[in-house]
PDB file of N, CA, C and O in Angstrom:
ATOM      1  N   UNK A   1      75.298-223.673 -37.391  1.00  0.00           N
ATOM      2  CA  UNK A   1      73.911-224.066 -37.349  1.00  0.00           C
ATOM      3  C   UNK A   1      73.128-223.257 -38.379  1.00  0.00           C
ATOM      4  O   UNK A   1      73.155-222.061 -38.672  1.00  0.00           O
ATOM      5  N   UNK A   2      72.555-224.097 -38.748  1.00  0.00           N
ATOM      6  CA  UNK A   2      71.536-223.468 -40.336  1.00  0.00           C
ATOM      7  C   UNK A   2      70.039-223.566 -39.681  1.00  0.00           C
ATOM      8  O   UNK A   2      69.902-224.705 -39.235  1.00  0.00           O
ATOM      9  N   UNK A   3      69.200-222.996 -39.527  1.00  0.00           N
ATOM     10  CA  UNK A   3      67.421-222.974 -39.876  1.00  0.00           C
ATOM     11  C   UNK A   3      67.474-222.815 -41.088  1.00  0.00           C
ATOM     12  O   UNK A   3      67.958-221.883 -41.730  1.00  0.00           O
ATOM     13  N   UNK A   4      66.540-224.518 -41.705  1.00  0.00           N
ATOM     14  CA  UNK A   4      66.172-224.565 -43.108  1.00  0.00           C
ATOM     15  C   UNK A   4      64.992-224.877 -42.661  1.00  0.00           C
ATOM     16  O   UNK A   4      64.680-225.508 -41.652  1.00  0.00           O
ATOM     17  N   UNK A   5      63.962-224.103 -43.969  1.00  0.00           N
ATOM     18  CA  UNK A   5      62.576-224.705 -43.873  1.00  0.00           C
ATOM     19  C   UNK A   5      61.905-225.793 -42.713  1.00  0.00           C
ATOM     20  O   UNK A   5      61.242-226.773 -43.050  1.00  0.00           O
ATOM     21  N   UNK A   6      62.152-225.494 -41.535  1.00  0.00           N
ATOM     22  CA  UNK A   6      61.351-226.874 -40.455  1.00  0.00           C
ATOM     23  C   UNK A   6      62.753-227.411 -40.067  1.00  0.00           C
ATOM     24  O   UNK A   6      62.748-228.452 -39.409  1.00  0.00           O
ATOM     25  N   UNK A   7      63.788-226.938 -40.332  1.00  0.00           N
ATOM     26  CA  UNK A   7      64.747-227.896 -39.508  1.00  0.00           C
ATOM     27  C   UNK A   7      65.818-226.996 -39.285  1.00  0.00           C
ATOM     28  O   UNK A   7      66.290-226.020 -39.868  1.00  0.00           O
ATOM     29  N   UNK A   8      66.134-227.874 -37.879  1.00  0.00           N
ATOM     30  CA  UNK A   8      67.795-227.321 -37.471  1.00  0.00           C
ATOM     31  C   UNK A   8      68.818-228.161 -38.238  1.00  0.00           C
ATOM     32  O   UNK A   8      68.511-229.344 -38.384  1.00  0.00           O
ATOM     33  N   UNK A   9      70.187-227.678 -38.841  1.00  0.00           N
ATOM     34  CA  UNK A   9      71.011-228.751 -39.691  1.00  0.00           C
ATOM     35  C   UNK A   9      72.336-227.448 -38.915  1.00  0.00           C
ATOM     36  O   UNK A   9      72.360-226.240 -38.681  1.00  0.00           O
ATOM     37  N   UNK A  10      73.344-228.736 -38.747  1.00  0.00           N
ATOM     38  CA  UNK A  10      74.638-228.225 -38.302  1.00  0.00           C
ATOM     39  C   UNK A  10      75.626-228.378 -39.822  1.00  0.00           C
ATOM     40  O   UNK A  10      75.604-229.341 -40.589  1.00  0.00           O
ATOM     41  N   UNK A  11      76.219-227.482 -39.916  1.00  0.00           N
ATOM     42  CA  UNK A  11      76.831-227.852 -41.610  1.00  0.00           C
ATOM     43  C   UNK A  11      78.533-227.769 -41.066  1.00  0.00           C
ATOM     44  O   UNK A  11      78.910-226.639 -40.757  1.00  0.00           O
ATOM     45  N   UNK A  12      78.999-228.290 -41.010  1.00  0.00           N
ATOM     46  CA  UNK A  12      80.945-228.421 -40.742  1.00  0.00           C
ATOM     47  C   UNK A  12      81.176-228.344 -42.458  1.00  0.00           C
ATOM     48  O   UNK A  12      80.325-228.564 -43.319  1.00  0.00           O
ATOM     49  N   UNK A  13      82.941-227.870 -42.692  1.00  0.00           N
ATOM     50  CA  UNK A  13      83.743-228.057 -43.431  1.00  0.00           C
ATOM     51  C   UNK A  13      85.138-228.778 -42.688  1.00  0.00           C
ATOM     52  O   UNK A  13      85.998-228.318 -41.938  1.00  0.00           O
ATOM     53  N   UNK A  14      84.950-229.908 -43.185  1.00  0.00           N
ATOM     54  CA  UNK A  14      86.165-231.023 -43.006  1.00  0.00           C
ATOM     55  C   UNK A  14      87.484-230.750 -44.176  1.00  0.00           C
ATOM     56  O   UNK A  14      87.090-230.482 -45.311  1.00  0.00           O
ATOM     57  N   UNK A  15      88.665-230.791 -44.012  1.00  0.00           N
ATOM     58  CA  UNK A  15      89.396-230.356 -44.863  1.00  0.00           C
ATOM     59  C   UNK A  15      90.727-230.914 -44.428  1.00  0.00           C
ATOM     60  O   UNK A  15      91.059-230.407 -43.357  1.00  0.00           O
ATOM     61  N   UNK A  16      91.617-231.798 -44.896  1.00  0.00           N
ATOM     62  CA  UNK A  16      92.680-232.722 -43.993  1.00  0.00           C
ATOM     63  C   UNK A  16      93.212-233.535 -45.149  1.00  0.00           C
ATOM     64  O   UNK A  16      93.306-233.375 -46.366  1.00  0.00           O
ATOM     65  N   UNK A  17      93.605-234.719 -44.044  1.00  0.00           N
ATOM     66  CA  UNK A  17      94.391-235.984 -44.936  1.00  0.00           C
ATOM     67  C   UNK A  17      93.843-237.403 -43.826  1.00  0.00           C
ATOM     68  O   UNK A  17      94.213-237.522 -42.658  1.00  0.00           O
ATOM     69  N   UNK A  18      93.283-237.973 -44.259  1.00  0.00           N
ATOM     70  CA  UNK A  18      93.240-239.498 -43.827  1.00  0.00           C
ATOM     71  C   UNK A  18      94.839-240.190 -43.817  1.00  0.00           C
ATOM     72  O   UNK A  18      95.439-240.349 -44.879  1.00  0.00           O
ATOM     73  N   UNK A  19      95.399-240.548 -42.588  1.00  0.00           N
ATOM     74  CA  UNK A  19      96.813-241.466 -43.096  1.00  0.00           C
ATOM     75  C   UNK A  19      96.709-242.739 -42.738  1.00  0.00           C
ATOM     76  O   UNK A  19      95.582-243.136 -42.445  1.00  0.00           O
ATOM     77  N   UNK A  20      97.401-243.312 -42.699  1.00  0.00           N
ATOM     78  CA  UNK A  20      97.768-244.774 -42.646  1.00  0.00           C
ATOM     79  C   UNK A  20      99.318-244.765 -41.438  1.00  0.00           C
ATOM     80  O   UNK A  20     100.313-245.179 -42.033  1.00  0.00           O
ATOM     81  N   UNK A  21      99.517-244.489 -40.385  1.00  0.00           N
ATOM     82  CA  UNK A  21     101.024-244.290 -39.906  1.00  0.00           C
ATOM     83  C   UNK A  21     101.531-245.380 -39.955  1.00  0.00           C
ATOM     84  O   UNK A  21     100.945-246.458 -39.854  1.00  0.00           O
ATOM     85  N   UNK A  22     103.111-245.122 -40.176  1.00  0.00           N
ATOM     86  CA  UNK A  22     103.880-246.141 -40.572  1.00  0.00           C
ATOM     87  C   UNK A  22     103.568-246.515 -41.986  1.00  0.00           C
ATOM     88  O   UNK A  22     104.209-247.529 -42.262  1.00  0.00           O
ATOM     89  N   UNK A  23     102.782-246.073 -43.078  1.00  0.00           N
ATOM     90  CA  UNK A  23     102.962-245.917 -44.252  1.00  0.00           C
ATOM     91  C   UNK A  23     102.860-244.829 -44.906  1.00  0.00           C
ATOM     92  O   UNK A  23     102.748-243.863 -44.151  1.00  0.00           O
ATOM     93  N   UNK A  24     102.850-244.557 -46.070  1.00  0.00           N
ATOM     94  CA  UNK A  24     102.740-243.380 -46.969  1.00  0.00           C
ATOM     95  C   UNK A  24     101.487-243.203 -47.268  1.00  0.00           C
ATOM     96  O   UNK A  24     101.069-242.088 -47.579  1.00  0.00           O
ATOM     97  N   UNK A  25     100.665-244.336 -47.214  1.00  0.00           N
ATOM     98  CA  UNK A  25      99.325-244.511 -48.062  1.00  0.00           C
ATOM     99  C   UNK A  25      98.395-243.385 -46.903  1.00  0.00           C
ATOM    100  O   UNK A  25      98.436-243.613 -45.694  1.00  0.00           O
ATOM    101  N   UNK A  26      97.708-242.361 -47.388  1.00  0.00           N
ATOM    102  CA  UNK A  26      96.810-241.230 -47.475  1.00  0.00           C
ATOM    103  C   UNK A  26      96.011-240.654 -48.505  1.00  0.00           C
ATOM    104  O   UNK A  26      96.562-240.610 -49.605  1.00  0.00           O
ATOM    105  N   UNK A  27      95.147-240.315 -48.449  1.00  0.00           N
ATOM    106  CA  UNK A  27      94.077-239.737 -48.984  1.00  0.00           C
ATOM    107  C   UNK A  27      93.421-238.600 -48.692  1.00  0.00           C
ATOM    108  O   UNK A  27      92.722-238.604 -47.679  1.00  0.00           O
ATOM    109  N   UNK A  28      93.502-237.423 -49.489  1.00  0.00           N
ATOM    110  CA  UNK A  28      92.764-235.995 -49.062  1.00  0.00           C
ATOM    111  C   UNK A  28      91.367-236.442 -48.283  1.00  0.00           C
ATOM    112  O   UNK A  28      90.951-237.599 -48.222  1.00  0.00           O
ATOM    113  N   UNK A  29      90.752-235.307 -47.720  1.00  0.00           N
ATOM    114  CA  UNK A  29      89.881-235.184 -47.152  1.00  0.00           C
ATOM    115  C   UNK A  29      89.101-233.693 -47.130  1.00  0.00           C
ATOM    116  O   UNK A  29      89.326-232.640 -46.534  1.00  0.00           O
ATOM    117  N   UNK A  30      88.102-234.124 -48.053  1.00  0.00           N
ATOM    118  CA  UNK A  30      87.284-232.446 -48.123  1.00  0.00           C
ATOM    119  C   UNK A  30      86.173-232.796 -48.058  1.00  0.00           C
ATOM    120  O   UNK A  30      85.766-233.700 -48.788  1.00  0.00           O
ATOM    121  N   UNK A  31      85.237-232.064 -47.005  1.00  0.00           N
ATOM    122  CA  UNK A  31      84.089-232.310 -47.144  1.00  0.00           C
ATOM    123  C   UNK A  31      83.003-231.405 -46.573  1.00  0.00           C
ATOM    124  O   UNK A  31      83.387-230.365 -46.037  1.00  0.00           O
ATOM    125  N   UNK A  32      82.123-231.580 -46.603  1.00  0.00           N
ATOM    126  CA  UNK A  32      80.928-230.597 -45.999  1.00  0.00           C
ATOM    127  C   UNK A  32      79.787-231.657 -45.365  1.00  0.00           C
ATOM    128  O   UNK A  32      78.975-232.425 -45.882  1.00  0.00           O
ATOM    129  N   UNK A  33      80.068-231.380 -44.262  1.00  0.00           N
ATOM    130  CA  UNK A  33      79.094-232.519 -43.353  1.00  0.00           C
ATOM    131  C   UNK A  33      77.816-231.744 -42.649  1.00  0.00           C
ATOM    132  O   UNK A  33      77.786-230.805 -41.855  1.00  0.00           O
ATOM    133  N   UNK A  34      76.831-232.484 -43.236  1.00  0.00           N
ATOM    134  CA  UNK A  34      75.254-231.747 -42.817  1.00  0.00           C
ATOM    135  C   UNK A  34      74.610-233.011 -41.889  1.00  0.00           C
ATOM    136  O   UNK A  34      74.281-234.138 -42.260  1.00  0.00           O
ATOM    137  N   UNK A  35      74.545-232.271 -40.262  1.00  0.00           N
ATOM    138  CA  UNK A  35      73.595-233.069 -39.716  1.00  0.00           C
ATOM    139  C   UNK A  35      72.319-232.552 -39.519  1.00  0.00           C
ATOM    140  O   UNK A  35      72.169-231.334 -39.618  1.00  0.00           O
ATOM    141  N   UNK A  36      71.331-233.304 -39.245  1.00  0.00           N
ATOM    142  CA  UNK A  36      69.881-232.961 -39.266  1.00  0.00           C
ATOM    143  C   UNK A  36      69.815-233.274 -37.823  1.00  0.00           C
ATOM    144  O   UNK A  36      69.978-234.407 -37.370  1.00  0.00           O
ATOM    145  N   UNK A  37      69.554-232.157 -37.083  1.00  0.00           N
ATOM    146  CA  UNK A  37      69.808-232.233 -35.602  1.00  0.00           C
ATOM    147  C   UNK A  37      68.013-232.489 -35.110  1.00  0.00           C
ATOM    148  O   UNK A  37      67.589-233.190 -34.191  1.00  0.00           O
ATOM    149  N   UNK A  38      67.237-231.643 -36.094  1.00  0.00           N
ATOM    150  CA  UNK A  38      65.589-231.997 -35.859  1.00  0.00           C
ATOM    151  C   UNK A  38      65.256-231.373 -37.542  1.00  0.00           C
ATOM    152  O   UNK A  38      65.852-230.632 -38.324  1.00  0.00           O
ATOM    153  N   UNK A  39      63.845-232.215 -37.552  1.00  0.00           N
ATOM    154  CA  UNK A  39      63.027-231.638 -38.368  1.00  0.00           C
ATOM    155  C   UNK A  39      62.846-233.110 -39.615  1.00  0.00           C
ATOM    156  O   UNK A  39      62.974-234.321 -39.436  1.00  0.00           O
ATOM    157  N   UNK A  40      62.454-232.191 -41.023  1.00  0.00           N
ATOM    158  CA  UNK A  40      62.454-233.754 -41.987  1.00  0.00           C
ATOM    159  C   UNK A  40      63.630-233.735 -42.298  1.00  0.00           C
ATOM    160  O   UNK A  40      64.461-232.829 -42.257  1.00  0.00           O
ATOM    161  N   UNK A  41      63.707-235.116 -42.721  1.00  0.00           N
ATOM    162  CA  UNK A  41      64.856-235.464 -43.637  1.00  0.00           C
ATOM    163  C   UNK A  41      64.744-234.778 -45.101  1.00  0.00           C
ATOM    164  O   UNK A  41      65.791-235.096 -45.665  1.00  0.00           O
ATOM    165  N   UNK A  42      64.173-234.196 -45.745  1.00  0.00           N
ATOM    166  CA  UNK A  42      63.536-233.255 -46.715  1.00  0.00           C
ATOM    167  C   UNK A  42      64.259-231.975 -46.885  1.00  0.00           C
ATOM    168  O   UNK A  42      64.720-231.365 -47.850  1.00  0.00           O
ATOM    169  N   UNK A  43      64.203-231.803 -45.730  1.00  0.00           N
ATOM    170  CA  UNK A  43      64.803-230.029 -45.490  1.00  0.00           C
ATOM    171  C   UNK A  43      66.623-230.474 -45.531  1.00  0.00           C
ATOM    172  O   UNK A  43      67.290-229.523 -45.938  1.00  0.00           O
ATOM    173  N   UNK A  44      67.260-231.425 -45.265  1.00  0.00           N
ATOM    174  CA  UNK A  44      68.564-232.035 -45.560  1.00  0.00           C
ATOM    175  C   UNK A  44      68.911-231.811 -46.631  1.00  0.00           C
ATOM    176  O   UNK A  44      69.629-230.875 -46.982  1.00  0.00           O
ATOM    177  N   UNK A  45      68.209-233.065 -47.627  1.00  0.00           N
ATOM    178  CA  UNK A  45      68.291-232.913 -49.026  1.00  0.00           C
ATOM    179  C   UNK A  45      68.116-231.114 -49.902  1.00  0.00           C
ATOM    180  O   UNK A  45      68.970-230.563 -50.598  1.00  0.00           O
ATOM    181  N   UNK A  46      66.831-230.627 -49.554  1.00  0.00           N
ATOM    182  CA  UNK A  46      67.181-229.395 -50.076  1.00  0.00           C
ATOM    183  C   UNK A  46      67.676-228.622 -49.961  1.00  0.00           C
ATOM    184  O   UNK A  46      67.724-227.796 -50.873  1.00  0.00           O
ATOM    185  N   UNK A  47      68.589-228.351 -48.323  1.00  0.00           N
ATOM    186  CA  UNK A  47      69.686-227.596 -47.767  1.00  0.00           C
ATOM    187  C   UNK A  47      70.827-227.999 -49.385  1.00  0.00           C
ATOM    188  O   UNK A  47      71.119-227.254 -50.321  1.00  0.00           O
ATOM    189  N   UNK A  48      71.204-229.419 -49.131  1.00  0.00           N
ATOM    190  CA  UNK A  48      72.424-229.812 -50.318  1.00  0.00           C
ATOM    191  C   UNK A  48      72.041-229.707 -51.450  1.00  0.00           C
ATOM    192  O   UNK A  48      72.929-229.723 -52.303  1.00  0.00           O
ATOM    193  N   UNK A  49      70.614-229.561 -51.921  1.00  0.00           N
ATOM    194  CA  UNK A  49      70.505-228.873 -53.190  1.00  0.00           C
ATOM    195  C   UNK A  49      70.838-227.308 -53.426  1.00  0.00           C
ATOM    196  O   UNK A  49      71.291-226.814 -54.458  1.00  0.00           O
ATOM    197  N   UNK A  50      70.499-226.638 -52.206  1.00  0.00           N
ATOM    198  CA  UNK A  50      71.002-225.363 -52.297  1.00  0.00           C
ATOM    199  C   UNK A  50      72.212-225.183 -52.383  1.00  0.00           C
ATOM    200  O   UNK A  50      72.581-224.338 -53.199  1.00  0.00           O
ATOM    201  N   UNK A  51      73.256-225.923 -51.562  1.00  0.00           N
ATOM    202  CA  UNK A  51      74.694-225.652 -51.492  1.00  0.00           C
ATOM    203  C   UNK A  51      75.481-226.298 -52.716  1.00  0.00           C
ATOM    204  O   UNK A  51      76.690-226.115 -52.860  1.00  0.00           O
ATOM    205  N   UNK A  52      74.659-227.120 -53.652  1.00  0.00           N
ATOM    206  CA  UNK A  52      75.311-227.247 -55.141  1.00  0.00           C
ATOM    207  C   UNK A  52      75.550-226.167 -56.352  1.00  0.00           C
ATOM    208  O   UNK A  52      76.111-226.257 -57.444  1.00  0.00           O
ATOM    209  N   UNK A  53      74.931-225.198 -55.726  1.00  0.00           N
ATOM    210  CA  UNK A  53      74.647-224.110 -56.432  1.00  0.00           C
ATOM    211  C   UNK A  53      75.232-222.638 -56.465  1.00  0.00           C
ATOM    212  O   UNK A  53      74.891-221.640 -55.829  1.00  0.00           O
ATOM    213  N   UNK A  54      76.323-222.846 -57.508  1.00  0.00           N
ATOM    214  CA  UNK A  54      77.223-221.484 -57.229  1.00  0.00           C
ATOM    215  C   UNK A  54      76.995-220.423 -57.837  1.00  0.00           C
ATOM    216  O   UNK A  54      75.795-220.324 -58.096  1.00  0.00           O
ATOM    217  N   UNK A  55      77.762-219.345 -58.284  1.00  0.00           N
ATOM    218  CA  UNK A  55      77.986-218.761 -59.589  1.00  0.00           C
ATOM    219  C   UNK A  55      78.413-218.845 -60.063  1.00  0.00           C
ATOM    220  O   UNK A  55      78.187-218.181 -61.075  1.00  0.00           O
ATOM    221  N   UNK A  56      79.594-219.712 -60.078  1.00  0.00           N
ATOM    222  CA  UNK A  56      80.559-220.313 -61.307  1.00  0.00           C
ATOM    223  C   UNK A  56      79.079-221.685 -61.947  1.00  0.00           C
ATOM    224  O   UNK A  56      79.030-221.942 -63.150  1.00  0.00           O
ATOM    225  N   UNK A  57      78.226-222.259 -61.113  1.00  0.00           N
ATOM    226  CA  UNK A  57      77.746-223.218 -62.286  1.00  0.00           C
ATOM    227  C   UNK A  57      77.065-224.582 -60.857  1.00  0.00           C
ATOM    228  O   UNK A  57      76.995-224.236 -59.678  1.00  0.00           O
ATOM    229  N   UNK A  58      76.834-225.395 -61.121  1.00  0.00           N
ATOM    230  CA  UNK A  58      76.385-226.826 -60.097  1.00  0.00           C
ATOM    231  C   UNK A  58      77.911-227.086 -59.721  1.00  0.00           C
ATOM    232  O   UNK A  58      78.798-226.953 -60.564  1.00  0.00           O
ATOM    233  N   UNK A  59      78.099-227.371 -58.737  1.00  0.00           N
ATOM    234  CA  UNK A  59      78.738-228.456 -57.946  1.00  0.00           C
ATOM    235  C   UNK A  59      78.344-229.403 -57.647  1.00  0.00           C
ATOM    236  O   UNK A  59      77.181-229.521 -57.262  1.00  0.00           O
ATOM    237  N   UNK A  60      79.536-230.813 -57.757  1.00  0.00           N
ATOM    238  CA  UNK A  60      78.955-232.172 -57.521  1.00  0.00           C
ATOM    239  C   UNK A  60      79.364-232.234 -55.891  1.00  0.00           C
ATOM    240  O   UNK A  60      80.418-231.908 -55.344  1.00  0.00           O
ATOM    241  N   UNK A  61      78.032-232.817 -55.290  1.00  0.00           N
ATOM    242  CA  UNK A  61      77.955-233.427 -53.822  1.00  0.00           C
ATOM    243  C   UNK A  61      78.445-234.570 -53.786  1.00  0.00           C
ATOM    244  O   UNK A  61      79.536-234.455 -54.344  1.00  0.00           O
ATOM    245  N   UNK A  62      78.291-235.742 -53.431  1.00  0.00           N
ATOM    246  CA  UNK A  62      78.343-236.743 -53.597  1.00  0.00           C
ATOM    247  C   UNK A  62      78.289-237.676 -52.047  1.00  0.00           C
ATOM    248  O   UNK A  62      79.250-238.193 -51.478  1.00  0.00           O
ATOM    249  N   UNK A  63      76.694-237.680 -51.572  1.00  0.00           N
ATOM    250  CA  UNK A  63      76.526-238.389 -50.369  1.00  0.00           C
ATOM    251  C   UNK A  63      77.570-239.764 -50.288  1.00  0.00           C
ATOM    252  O   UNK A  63      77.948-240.474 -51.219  1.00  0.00           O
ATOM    253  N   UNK A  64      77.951-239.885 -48.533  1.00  0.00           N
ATOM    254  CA  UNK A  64      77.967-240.615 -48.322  1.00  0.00           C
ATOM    255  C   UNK A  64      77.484-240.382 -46.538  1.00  0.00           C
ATOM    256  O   UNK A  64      77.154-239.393 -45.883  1.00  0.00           O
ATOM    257  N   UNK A  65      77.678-242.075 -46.170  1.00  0.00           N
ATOM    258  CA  UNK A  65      77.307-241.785 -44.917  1.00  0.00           C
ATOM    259  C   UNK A  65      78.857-242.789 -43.801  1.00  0.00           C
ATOM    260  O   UNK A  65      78.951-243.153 -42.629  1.00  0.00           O
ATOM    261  N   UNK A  66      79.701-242.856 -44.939  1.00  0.00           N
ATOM    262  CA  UNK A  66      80.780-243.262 -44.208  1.00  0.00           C
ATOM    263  C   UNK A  66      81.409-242.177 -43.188  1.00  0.00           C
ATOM    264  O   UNK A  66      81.297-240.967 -43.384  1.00  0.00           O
ATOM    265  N   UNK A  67      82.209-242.842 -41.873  1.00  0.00           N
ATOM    266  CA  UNK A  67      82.362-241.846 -40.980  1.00  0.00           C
ATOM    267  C   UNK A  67      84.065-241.654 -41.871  1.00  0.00           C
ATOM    268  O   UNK A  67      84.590-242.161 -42.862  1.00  0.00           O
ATOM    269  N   UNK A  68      84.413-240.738 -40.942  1.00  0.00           N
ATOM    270  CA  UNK A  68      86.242-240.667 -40.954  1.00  0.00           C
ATOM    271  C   UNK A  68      86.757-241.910 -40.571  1.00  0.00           C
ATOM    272  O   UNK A  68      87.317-242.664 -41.367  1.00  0.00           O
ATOM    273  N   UNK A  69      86.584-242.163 -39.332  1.00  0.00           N
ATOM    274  CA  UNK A  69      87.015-243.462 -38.995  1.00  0.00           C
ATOM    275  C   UNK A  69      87.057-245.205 -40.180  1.00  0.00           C
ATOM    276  O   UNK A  69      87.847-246.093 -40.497  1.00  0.00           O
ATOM    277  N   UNK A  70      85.799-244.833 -40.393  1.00  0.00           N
ATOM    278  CA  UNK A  70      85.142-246.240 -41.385  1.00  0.00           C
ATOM    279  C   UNK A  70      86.342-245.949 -42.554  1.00  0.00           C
ATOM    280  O   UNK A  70      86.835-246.893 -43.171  1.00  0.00           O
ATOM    281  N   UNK A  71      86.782-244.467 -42.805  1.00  0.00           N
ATOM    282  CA  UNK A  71      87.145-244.378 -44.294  1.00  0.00           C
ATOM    283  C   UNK A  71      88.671-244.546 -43.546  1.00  0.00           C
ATOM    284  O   UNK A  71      89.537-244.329 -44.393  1.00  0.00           O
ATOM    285  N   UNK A  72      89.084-244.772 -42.613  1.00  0.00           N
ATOM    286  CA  UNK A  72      90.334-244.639 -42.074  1.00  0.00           C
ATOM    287  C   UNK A  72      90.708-246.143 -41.987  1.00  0.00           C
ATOM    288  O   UNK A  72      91.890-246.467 -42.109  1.00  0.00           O
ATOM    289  N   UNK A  73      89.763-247.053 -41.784  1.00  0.00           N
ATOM    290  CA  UNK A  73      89.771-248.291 -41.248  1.00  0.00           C
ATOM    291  C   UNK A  73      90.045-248.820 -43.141  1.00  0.00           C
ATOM    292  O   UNK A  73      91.138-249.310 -43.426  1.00  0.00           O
ATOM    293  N   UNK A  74      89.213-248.688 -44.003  1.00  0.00           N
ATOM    294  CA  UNK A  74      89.361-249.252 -44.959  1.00  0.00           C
ATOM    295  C   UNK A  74      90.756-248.730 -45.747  1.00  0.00           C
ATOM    296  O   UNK A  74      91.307-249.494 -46.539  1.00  0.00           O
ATOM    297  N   UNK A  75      91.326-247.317 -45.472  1.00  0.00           N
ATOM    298  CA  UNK A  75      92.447-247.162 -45.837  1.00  0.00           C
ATOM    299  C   UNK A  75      93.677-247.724 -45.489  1.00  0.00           C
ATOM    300  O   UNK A  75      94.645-247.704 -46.249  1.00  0.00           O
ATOM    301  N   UNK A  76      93.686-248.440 -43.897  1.00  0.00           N
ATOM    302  CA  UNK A  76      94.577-249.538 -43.044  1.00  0.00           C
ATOM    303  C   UNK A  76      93.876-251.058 -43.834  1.00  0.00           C
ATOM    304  O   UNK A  76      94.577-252.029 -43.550  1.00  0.00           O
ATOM    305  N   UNK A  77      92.960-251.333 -44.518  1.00  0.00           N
ATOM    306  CA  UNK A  77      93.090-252.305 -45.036  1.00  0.00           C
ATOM    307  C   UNK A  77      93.539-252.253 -46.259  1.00  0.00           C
ATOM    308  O   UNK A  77      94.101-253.289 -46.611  1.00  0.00           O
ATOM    309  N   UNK A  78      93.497-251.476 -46.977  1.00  0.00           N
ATOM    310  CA  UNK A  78      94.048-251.509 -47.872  1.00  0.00           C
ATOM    311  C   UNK A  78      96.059-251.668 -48.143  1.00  0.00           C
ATOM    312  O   UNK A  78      96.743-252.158 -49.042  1.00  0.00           O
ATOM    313  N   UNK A  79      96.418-250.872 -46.664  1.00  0.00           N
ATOM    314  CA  UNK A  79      97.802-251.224 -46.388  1.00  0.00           C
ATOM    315  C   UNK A  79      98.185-252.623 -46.202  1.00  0.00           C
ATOM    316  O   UNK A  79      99.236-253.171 -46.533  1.00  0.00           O
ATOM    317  N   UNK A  80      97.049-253.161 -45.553  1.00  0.00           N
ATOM    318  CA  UNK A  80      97.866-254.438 -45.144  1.00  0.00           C
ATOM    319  C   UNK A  80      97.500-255.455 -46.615  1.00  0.00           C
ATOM    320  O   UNK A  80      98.075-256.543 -46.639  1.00  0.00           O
ATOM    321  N   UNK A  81      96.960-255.255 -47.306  1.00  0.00           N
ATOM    322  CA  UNK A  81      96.381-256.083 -48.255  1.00  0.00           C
ATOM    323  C   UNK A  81      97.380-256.049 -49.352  1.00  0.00           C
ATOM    324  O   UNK A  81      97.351-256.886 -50.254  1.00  0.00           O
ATOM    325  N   UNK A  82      98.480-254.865 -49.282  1.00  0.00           N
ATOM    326  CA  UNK A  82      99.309-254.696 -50.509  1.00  0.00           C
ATOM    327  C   UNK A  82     101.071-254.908 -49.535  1.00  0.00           C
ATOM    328  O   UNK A  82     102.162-254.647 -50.042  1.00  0.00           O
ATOM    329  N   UNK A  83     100.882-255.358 -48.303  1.00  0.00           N
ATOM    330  CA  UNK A  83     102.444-255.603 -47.690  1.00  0.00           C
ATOM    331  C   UNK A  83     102.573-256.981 -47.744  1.00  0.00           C
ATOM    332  O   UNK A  83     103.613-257.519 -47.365  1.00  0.00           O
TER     333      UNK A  83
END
């Protein structure tokens, strides 16, 4: 749990493999998941502007709002679409 400016935000590190069982087909899984439990949606965005920001240089974010599941479901379509 983070206090940013006016808001509570829960920040996880996700770090895995999406599979497909019964095939090979998988895909890494790294991520940093920020929920906005209260406050603006404002204080979100500038939480992930802060966390782009290293000392080696910017890091790329790259929102999405797909779940695991959603990205799990389209990875089982993609199996059946190539058998």
């Amino acid at each position: 749990m983070i206090a940013h400016p006016g808001a509570q935000i829960e920040v996880a590190l996700d770090q895995g493999r999406i599979h497909v069982p019964g095939t090979a087909l998988s895909e890494p899984l790294l991520e940093v998941e920020l929920e906005l439990l209260n406050g603006p949606e404002d204080a979100l965005m500038a939480l992930a502007d802060v966390l782009r920001q290293t000392p080696q240089g910017t890091v790329t974010l790259v929102p999405s709002d797909a779940s695991k599941a959603q990205r799990g479901m389209a990875l089982w379509a993609r199996a059946i679409a190539t058998s």
